[in-house]
N, CA and C atoms of all chains as a GROMACS GRO file, in nm:
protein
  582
    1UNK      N    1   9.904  12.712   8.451
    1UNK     CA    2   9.950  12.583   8.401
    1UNK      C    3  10.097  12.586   8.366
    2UNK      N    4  10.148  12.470   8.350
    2UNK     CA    5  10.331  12.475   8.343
    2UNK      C    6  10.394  12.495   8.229
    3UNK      N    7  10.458  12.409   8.160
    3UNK     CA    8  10.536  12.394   8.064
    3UNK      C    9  10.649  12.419   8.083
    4UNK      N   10  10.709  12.362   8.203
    4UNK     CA   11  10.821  12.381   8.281
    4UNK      C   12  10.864  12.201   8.203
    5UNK      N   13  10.989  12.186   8.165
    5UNK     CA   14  11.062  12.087   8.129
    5UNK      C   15  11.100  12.002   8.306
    6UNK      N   16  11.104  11.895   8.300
    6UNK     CA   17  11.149  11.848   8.404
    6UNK      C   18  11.286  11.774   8.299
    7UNK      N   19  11.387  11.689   8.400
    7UNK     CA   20  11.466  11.638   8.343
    7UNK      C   21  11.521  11.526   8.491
    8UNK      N   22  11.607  11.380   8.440
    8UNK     CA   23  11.614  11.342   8.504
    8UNK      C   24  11.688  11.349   8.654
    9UNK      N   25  11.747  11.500   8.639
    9UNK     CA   26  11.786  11.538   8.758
    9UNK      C   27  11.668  11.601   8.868
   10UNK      N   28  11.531  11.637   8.808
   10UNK     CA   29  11.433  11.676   8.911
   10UNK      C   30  11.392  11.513   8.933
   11UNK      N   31  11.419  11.392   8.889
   11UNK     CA   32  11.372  11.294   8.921
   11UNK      C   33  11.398  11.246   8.998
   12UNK      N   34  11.570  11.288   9.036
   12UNK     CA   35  11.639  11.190   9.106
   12UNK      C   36  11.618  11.318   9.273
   13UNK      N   37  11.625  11.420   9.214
   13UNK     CA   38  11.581  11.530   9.344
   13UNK      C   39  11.450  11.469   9.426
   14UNK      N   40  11.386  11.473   9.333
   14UNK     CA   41  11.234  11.368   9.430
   14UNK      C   42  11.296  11.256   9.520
   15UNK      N   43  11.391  11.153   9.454
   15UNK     CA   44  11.444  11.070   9.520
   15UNK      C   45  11.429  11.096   9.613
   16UNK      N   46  11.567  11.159   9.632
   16UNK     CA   47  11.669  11.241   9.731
   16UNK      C   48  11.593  11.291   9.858
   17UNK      N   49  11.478  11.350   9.831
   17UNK     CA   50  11.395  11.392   9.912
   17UNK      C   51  11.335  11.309   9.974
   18UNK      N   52  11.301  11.221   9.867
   18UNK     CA   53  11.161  11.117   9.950
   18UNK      C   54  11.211  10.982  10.000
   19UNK      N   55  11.348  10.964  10.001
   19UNK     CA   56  11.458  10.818  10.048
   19UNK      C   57  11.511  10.876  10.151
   20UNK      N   58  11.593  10.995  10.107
   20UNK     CA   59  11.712  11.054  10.243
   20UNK      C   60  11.858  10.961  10.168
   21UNK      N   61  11.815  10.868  10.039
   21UNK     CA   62  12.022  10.838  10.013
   21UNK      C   63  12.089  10.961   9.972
   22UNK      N   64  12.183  10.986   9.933
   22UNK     CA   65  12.269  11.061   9.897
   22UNK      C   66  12.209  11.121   9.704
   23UNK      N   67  12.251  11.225   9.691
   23UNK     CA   68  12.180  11.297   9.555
   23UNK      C   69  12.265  11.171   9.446
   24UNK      N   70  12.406  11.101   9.494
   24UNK     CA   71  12.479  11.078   9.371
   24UNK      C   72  12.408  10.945   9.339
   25UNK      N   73  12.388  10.878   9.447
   25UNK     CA   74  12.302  10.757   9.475
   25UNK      C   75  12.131  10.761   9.437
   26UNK      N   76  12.101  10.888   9.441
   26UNK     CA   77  11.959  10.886   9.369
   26UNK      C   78  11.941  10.878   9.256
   27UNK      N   79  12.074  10.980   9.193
   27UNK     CA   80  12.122  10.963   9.054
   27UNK      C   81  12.090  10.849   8.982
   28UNK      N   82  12.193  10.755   9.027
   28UNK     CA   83  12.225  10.648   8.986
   28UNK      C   84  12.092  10.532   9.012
   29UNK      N   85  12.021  10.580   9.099
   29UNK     CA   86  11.907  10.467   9.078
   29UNK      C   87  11.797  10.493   8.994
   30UNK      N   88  11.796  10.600   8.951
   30UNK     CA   89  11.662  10.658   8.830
   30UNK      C   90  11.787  10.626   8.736
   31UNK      N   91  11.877  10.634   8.699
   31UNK     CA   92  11.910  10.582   8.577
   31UNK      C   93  11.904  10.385   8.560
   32UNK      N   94  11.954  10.339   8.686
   32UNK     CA   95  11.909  10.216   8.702
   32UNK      C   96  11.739  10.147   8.668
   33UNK      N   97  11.626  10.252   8.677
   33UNK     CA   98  11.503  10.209   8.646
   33UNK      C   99  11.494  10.220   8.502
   34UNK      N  100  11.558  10.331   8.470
   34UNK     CA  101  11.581  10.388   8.265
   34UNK      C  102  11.564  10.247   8.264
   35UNK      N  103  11.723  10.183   8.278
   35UNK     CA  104  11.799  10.102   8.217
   35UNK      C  105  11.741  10.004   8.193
   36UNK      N  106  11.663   9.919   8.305
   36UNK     CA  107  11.609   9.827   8.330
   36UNK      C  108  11.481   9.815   8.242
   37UNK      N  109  11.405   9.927   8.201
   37UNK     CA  110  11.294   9.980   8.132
   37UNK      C  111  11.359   9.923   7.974
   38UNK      N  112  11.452  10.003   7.935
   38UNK     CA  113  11.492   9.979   7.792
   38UNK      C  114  11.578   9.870   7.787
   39UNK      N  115  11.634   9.796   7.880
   39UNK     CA  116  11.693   9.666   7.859
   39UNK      C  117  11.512   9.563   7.806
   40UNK      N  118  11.486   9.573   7.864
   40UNK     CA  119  11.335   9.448   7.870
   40UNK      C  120  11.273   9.508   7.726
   41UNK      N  121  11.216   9.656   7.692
   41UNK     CA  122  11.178   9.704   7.592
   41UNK      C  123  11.267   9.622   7.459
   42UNK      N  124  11.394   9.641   7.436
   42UNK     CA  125  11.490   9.610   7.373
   42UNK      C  126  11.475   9.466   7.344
   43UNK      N  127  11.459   9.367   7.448
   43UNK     CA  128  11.430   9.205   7.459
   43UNK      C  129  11.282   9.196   7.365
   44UNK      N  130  11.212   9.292   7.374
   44UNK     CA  131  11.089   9.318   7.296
   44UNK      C  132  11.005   9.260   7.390
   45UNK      N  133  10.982   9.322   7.531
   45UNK     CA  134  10.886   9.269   7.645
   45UNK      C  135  10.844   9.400   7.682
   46UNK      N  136  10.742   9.399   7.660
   46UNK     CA  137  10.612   9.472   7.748
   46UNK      C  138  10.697   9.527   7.884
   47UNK      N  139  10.670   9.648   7.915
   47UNK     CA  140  10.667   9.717   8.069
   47UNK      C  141  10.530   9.742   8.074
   48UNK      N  142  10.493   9.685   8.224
   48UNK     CA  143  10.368   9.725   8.225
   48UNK      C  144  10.379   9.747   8.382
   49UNK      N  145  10.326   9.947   8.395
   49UNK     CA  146  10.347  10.008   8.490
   49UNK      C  147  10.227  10.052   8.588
   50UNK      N  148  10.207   9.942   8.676
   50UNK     CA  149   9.993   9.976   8.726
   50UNK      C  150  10.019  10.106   8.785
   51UNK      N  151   9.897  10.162   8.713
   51UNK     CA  152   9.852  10.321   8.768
   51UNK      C  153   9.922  10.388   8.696
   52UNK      N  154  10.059  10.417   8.642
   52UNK     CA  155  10.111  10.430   8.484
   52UNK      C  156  10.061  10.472   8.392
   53UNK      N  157  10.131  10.344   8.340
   53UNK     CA  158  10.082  10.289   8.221
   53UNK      C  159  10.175  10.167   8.155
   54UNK      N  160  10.158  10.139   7.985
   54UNK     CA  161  10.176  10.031   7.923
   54UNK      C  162  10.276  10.100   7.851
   55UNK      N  163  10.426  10.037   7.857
   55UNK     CA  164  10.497  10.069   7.709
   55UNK      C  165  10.480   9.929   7.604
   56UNK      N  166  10.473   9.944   7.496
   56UNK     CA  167  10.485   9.824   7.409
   56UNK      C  168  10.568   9.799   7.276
   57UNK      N  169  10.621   9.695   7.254
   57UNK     CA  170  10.674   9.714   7.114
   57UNK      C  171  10.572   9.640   6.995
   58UNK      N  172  10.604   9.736   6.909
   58UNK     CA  173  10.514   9.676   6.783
   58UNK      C  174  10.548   9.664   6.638
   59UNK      N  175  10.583   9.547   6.585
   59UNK     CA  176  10.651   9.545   6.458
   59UNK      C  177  10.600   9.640   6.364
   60UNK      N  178  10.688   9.730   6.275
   60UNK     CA  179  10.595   9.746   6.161
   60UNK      C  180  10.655   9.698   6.028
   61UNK      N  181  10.594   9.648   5.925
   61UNK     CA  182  10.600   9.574   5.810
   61UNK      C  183  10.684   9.694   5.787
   62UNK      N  184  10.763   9.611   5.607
   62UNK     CA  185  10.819   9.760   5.521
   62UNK      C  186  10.717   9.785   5.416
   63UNK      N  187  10.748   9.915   5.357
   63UNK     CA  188  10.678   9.963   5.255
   63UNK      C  189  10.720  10.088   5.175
   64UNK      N  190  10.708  10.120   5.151
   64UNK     CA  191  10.720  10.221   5.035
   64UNK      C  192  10.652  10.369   5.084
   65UNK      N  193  10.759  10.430   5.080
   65UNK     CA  194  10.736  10.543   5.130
   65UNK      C  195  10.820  10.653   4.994
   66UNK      N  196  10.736  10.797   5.036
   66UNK     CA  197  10.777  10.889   4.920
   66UNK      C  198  10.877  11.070   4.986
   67UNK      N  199  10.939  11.034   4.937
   67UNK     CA  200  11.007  11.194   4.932
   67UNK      C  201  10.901  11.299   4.935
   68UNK      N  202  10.854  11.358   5.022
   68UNK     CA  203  10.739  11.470   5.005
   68UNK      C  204  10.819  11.590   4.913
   69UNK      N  205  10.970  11.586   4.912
   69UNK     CA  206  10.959  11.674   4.862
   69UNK      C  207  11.022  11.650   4.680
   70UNK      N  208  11.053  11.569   4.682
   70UNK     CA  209  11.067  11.534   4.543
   70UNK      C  210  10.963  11.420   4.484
   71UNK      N  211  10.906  11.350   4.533
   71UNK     CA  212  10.837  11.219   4.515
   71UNK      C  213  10.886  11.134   4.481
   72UNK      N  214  10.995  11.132   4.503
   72UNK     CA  215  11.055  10.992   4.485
   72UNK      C  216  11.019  10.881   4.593
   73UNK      N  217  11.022  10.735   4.492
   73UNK     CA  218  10.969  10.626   4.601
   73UNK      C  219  11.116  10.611   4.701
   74UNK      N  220  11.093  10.581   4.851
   74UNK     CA  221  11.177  10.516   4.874
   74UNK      C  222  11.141  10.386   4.991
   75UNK      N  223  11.194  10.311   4.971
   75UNK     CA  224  11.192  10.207   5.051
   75UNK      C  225  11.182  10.167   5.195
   76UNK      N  226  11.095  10.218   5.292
   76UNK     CA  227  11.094  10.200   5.398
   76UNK      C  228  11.112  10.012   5.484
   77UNK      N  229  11.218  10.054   5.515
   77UNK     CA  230  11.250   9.933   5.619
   77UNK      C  231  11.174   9.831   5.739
   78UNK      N  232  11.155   9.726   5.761
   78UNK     CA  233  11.049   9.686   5.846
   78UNK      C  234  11.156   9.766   6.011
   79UNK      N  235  11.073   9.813   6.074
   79UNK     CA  236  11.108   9.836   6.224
   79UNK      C  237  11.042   9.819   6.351
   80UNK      N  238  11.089   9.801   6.434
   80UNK     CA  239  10.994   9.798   6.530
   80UNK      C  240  10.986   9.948   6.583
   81UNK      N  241  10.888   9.940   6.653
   81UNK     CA  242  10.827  10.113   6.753
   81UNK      C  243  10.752  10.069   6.896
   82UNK      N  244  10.793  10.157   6.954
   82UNK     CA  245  10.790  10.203   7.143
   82UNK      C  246  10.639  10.278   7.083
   83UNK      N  247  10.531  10.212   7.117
   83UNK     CA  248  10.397  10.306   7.214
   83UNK      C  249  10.392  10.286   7.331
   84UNK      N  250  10.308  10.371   7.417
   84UNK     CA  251  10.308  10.399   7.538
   84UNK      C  252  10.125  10.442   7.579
   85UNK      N  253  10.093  10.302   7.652
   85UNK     CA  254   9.922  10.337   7.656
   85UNK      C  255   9.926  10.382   7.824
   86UNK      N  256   9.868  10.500   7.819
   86UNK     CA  257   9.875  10.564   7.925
   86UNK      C  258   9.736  10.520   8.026
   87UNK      N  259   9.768  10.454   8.199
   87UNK     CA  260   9.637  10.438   8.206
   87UNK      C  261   9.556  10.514   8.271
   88UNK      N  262   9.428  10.460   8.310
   88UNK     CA  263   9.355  10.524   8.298
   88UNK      C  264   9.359  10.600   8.429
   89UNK      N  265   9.375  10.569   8.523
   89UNK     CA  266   9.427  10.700   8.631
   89UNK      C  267   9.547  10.817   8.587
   90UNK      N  268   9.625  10.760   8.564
   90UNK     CA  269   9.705  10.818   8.474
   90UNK      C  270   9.640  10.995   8.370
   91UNK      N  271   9.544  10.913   8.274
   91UNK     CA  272   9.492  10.978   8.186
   91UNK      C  273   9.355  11.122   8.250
   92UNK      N  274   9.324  11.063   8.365
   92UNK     CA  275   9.195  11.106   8.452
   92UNK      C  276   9.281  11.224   8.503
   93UNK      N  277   9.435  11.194   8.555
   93UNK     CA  278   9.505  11.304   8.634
   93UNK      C  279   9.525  11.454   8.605
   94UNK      N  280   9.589  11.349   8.439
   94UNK     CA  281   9.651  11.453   8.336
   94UNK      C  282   9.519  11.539   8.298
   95UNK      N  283   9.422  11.467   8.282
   95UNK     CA  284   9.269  11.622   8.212
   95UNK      C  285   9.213  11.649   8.341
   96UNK      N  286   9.238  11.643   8.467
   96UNK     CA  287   9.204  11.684   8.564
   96UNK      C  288   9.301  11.817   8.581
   97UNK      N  289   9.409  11.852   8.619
   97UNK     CA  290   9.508  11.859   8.631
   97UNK      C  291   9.491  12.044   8.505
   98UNK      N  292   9.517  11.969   8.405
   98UNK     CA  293   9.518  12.058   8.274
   98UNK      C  294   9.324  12.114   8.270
   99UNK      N  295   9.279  12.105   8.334
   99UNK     CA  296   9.125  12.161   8.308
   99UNK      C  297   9.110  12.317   8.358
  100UNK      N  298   9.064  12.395   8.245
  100UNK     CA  299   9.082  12.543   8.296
  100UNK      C  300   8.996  12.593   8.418
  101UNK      N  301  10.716   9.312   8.170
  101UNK     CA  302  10.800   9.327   8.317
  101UNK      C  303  10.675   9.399   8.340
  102UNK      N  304  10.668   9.388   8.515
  102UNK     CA  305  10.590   9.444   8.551
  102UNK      C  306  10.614   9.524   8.695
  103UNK      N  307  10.556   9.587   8.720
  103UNK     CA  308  10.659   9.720   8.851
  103UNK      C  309  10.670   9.632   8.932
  104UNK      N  310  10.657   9.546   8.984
  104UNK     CA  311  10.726   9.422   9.104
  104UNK      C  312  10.813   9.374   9.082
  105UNK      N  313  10.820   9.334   8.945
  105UNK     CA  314  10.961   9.299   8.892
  105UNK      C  315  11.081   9.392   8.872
  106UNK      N  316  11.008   9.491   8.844
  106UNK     CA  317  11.112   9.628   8.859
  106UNK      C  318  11.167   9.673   9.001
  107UNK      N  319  11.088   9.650   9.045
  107UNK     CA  320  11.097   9.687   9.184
  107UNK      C  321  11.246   9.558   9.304
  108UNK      N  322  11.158   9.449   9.176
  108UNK     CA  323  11.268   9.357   9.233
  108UNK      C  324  11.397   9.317   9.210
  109UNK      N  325  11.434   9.352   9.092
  109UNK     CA  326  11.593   9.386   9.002
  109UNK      C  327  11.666   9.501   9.065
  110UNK      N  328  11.594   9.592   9.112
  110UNK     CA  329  11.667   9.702   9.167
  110UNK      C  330  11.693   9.671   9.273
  111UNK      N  331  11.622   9.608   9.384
  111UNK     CA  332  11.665   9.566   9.500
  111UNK      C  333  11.768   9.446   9.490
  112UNK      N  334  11.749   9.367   9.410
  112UNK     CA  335  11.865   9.260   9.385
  112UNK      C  336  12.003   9.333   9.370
  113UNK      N  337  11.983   9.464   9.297
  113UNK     CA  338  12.108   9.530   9.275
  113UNK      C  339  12.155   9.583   9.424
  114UNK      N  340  12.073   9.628   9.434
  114UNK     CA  341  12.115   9.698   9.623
  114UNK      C  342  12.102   9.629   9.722
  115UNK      N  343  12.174   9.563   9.757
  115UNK     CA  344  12.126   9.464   9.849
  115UNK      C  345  12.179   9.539   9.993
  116UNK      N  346  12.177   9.702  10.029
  116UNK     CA  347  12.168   9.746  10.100
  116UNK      C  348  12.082   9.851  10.153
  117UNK      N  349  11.991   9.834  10.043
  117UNK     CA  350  11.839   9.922  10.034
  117UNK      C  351  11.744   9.805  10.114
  118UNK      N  352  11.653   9.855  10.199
  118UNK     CA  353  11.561   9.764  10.197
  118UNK      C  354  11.441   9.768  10.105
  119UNK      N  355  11.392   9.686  10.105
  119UNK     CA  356  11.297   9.680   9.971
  119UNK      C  357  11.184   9.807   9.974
  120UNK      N  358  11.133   9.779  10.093
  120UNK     CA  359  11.046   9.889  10.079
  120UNK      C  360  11.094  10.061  10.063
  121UNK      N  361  11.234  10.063  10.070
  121UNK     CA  362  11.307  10.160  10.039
  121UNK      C  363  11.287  10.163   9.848
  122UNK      N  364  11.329  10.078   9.826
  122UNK     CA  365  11.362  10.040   9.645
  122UNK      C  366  11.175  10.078   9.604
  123UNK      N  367  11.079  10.002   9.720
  123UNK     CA  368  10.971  10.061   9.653
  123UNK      C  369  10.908  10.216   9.604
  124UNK      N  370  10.992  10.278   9.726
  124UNK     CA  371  10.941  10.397   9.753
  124UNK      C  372  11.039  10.499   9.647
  125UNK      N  373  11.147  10.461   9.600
  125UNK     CA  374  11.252  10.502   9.552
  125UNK      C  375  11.182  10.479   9.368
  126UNK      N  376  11.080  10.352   9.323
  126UNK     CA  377  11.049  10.352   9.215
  126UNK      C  378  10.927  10.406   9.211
  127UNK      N  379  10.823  10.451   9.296
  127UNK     CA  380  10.713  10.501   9.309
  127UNK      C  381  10.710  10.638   9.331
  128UNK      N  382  10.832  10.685   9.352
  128UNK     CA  383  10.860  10.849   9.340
  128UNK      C  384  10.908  10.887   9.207
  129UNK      N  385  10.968  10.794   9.144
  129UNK     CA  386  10.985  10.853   9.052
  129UNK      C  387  10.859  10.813   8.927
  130UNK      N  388  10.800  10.741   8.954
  130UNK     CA  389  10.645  10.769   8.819
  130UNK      C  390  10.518  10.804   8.858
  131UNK      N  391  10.552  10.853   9.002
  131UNK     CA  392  10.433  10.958   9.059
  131UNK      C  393  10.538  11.107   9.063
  132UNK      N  394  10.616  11.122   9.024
  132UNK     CA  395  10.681  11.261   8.980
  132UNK      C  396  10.658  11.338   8.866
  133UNK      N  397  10.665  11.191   8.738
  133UNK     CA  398  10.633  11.213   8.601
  133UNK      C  399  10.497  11.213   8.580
  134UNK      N  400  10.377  11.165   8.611
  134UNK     CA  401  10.246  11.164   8.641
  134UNK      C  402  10.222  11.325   8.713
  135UNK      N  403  10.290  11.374   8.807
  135UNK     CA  404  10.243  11.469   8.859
  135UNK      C  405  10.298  11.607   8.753
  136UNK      N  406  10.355  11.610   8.698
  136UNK     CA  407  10.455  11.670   8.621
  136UNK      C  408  10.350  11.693   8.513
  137UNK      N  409  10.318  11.582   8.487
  137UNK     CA  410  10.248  11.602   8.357
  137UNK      C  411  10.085  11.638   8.414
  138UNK      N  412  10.026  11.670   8.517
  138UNK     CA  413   9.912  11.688   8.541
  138UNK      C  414   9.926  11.893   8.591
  139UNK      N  415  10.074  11.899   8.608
  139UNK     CA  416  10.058  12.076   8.569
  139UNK      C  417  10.058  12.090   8.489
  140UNK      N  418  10.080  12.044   8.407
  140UNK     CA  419  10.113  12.017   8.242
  140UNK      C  420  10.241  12.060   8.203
  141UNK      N  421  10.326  12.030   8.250
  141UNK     CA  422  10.448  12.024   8.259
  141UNK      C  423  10.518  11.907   8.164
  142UNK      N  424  10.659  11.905   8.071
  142UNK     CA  425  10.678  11.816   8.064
  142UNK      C  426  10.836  11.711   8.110
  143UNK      N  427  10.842  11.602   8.082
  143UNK     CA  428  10.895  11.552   8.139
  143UNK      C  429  11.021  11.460   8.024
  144UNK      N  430  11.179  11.486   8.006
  144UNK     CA  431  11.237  11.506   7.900
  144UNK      C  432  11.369  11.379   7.986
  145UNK      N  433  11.339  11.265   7.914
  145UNK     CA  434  11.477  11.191   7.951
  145UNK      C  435  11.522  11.152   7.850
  146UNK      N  436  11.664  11.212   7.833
  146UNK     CA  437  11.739  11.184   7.702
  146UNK      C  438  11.801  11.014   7.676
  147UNK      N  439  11.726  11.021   7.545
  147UNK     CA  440  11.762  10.875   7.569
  147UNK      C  441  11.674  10.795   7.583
  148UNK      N  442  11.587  10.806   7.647
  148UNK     CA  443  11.492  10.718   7.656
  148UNK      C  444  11.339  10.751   7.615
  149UNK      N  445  11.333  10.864   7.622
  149UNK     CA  446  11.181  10.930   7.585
  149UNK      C  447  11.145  11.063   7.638
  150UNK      N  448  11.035  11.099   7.589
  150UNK     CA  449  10.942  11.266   7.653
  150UNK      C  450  10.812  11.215   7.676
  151UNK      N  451  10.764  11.259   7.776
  151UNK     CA  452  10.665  11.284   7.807
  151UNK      C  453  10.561  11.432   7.812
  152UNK      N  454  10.496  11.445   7.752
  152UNK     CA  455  10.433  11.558   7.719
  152UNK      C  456  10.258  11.571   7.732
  153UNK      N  457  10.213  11.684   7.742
  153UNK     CA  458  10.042  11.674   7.769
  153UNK      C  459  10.018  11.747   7.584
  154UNK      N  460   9.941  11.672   7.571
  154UNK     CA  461   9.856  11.729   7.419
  154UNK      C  462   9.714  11.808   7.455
  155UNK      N  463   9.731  11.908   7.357
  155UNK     CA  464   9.546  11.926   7.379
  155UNK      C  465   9.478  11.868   7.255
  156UNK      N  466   9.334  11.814   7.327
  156UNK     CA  467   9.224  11.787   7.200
  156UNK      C  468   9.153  11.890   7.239
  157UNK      N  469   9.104  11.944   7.107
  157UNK     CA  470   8.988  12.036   7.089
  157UNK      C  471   8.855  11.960   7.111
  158UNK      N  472   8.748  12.029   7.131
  158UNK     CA  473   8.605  12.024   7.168
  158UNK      C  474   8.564  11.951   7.030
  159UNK      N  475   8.501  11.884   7.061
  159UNK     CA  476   8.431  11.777   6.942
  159UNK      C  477   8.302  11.715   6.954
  160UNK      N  478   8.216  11.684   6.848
  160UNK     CA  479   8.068  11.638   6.838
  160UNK      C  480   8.121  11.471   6.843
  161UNK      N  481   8.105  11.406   6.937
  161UNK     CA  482   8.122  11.278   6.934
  161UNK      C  483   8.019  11.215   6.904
  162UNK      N  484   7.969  11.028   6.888
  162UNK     CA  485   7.901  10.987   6.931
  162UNK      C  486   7.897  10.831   6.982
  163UNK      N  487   7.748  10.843   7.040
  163UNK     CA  488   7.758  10.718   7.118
  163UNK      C  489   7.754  10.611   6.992
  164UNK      N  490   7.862  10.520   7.038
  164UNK     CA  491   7.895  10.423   6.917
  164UNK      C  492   7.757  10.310   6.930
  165UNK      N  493   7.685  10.274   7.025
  165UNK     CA  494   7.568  10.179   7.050
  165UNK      C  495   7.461  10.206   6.977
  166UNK      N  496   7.412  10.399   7.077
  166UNK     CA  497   7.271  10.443   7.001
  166UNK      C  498   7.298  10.544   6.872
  167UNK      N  499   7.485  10.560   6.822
  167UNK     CA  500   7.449  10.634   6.732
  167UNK      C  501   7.430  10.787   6.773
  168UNK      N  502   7.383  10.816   6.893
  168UNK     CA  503   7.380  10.979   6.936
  168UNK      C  504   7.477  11.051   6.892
  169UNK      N  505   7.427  11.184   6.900
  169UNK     CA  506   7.539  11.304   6.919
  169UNK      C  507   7.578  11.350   7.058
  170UNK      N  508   7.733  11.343   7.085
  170UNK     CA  509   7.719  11.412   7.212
  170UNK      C  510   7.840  11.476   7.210
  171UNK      N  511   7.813  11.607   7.285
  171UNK     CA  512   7.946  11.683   7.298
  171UNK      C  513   8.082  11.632   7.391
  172UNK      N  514   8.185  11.646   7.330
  172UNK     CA  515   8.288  11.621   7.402
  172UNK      C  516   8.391  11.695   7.404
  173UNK      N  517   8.438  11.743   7.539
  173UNK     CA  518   8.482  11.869   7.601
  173UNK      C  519   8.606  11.856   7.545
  174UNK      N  520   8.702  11.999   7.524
  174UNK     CA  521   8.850  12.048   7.523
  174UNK      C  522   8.897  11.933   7.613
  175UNK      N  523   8.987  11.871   7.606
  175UNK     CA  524   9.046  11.784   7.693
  175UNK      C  525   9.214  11.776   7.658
  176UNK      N  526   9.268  11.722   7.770
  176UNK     CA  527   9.412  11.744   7.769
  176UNK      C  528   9.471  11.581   7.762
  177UNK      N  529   9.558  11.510   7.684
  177UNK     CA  530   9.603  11.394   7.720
  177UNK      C  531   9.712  11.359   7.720
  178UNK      N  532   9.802  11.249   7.809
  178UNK     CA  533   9.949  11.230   7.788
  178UNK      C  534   9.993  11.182   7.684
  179UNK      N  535  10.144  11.192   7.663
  179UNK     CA  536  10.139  11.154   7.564
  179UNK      C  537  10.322  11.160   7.544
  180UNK      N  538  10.378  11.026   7.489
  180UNK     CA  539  10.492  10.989   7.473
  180UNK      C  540  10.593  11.003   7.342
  181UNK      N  541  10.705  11.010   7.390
  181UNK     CA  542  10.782  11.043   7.207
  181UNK      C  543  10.881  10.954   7.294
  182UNK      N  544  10.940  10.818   7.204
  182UNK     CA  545  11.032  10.755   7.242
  182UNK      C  546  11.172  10.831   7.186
  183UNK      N  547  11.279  10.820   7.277
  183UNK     CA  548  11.384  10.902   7.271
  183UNK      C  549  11.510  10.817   7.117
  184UNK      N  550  11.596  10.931   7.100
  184UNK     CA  551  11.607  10.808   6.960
  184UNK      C  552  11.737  10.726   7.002
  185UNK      N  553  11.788  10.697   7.132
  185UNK     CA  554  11.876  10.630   7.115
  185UNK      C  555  11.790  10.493   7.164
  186UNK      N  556  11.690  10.481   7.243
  186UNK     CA  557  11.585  10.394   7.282
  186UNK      C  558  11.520  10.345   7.116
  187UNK      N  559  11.480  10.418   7.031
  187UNK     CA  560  11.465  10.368   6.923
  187UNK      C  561  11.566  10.306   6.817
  188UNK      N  562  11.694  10.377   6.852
  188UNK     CA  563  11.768  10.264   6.764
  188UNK      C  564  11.818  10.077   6.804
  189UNK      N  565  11.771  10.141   6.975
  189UNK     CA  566  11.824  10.010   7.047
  189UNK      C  567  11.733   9.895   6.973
  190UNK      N  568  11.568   9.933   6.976
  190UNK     CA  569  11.479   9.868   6.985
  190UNK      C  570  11.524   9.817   6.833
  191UNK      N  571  11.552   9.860   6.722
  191UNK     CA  572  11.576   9.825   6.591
  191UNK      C  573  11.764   9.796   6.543
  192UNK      N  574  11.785   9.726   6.656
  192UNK     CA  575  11.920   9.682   6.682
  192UNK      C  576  12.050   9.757   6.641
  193UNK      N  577  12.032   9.915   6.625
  193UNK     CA  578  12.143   9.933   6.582
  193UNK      C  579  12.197  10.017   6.747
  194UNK      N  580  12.284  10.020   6.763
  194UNK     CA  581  12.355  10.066   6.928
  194UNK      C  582  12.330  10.049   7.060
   0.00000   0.00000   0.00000
């Protein structure tokens, strides 16, 4: 089994391979999908990726949160947060895949 | 948004790709990260997020209907960490 890091340069290598454009041009179009991903995320819109999966944004209220290490209260801020529902082919791959 | 639409912004941008090029060009790259993560490998874009495989341990589940006990196997699942400049975007600061 792996635990080999990929990074977006093995992404754009797949490109490269599987288009035939140029490596600088593959580059630049996996950063173009990033972009496009966290521009819409950012607008606070759903990506929804079939066979994927789901990124979503989800408000969270504020509240009161504590210093674990002193206990002091402090004030947590309302924010929003990025989940990511992985689907279900997706999920079937990954414990297929990872099964000893 | 949905991958057609993705599919279709990028080609709007290239208007020297043909589309089914732009398709094949966005379908390599999240059948890369999907495959990546099924060696269990993970998958690290700065900035925007990680992708990583978790393990669950073996567990006595049950059927939520009849109430049973049933075993449920070691299993492996994906699993996301949004990157923090993607999180400050989302909470408007940069």
């Amino acid at each position: 089994m792996g635990e080999k890091t990929l990074t977006r340069m093995d992404l754009s290598e797949a490109v490269f391979r599987e288009v035939g454009l140029s490596r600088n041009e593959s580059a630049q179009l996996v950063e173009s999908v990033l972009q496009h991903m966290s521009d819409a995320l950012a607008r606070g819109e759903q990506v929804k990726i079939s066979s994927f999966g789901t990124f979503s944004v989800r408000d969270k209220a504020a509240r009161v949160g504590r210093n674990p290490k002193t206990g002091d209260e402090v004030p947590i801020s309302p924010r929003r947060v990025l989940t990511f529902r992985p689907s279900h082919l997706m999920k079937d791959r990954v414990a297929a895949g990872n099964r000893n | 948004m949905i991958r057609s639409e993705l599919i279709q912004m990028i080609a709007e941008e290239n208007p020297h790709l043909f589309q089914r090029d732009v398709e094949r060009i966005v379908n390599t790259i999240f059948e890369e990260i999907t495959e990546a993560m099924a060696r269990g490998d993970r998958v690290e874009l700065r900035g925007f997020g990680a992708f990583s495989v978790k393990g669950r341990d073996a567990r006595t589940g049950r059927n939520p209907r009849t109430g049973e006990a049933v075993s449920v196997e070691e299993k492996h699942v994906p699993f996301f960490k949004t990157g923090k400049a993607l999180r400050d975007r989302l909470n408007g600061e940069g």
